[in-house]
C-alpha positions as CSV (number, residue, x, y, z in Angstrom):
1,X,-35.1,-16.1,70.3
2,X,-31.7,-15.7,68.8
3,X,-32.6,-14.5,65.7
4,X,-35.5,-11.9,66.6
5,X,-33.1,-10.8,68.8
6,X,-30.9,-9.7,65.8
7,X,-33.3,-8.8,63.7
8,X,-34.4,-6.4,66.3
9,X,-30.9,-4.8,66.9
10,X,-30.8,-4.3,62.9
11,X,-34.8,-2.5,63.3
12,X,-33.2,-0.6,66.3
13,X,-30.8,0.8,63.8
14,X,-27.8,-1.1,66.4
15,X,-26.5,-2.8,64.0
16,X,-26.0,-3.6,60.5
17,X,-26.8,-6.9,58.4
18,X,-23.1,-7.0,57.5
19,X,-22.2,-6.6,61.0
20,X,-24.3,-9.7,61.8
21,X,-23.1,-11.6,59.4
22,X,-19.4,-10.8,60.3
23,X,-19.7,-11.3,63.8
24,X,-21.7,-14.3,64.0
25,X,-20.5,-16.4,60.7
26,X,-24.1,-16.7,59.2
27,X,-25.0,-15.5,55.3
28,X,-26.5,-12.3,54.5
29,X,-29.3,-14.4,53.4
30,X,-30.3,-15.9,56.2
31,X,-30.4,-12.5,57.9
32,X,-32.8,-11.4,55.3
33,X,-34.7,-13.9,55.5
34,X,-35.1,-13.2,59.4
35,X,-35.7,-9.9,58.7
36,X,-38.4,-10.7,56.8
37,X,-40.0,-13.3,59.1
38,X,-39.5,-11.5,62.8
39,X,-39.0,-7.7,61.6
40,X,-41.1,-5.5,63.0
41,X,-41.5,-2.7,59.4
42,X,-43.0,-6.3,57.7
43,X,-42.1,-7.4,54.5
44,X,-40.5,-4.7,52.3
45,X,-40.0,-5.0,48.9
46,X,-37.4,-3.3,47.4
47,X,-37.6,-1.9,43.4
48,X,-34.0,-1.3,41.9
49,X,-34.5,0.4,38.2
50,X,-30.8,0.1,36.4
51,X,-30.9,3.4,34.8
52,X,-27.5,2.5,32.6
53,X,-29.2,-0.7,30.9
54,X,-32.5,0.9,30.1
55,X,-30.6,3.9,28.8
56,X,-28.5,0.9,26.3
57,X,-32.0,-0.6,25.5
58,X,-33.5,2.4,24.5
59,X,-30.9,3.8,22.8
60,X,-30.0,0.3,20.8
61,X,-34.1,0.5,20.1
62,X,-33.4,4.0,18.3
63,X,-30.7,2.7,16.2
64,X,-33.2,0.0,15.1
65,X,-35.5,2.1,14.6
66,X,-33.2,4.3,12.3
67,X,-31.9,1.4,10.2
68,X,-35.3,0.0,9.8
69,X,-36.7,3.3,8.6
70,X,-33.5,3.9,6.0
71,X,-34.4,0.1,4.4
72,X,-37.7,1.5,4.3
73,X,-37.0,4.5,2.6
74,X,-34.4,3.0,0.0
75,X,-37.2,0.3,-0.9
76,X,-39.8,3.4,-1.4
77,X,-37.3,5.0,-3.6
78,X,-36.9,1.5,-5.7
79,X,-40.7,1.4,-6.2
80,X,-40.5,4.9,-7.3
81,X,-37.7,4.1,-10.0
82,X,-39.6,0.8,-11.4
83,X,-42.9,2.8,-11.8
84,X,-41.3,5.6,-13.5
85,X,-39.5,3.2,-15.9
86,X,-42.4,1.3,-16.3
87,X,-44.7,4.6,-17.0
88,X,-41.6,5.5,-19.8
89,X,-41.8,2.0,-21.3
90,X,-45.2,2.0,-21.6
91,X,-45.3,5.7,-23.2
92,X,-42.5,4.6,-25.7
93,X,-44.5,1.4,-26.5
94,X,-47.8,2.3,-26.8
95,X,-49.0,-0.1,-24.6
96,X,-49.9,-0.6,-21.1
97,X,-46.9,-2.5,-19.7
98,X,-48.1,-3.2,-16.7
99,X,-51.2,-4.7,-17.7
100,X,-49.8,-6.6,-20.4
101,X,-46.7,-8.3,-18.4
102,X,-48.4,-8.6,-14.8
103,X,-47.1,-12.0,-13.2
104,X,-49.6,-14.5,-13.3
105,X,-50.7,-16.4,-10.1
């Protein structure tokens, strides 16, 4: 009886889960968890979004995304170099150079 009778002062709007708690020495837990059982709004669930560490996440995700996109572009730039020197070895040779030296599996 005790504890609907709380839980029914905090649904009343009477008092306060802190207030409870201070008067009556017991955790804020244990008030929630009467609140839960005996009040009369049911079970509520309550959804808390923290803004600030999505906000990090995404913007730590971006500067992945950057860095991964500049390694890709410096490796494209790499490929470009070693198939323009091997298209000018293979015009000063006369021979296929890419053919003739590809690795072996």
């Amino acid at each position: 009886m005790f504890k609907k009778e709380k839980v029914k002062l905090i649904d009343e709007g009477k008092l306060t889960v802190k207030e409870i708690s201070d008067i009556y020495e017991v955790s804020r837990t244990a008030i929630y968890k009467w609140i839960e059982k005996f009040s009369i709004h049911g079970r509520q669930e309550r959804v808390v979004v923290e803004k600030i560490s999505e906000e990090k996440k995404n913007i730590e995700l971006l500067k992945r995304i950057r860095e991964l996109e500049r390694s890709v572009g410096q490796k494209q730039l790499e490929l470009d170099y070693y198939k323009a020197i091997i298209e000018l070895a293979s015009e000063e040779t006369g021979e296929d150079v890419k053919k003739k030296y590809k690795p072996k599996r």
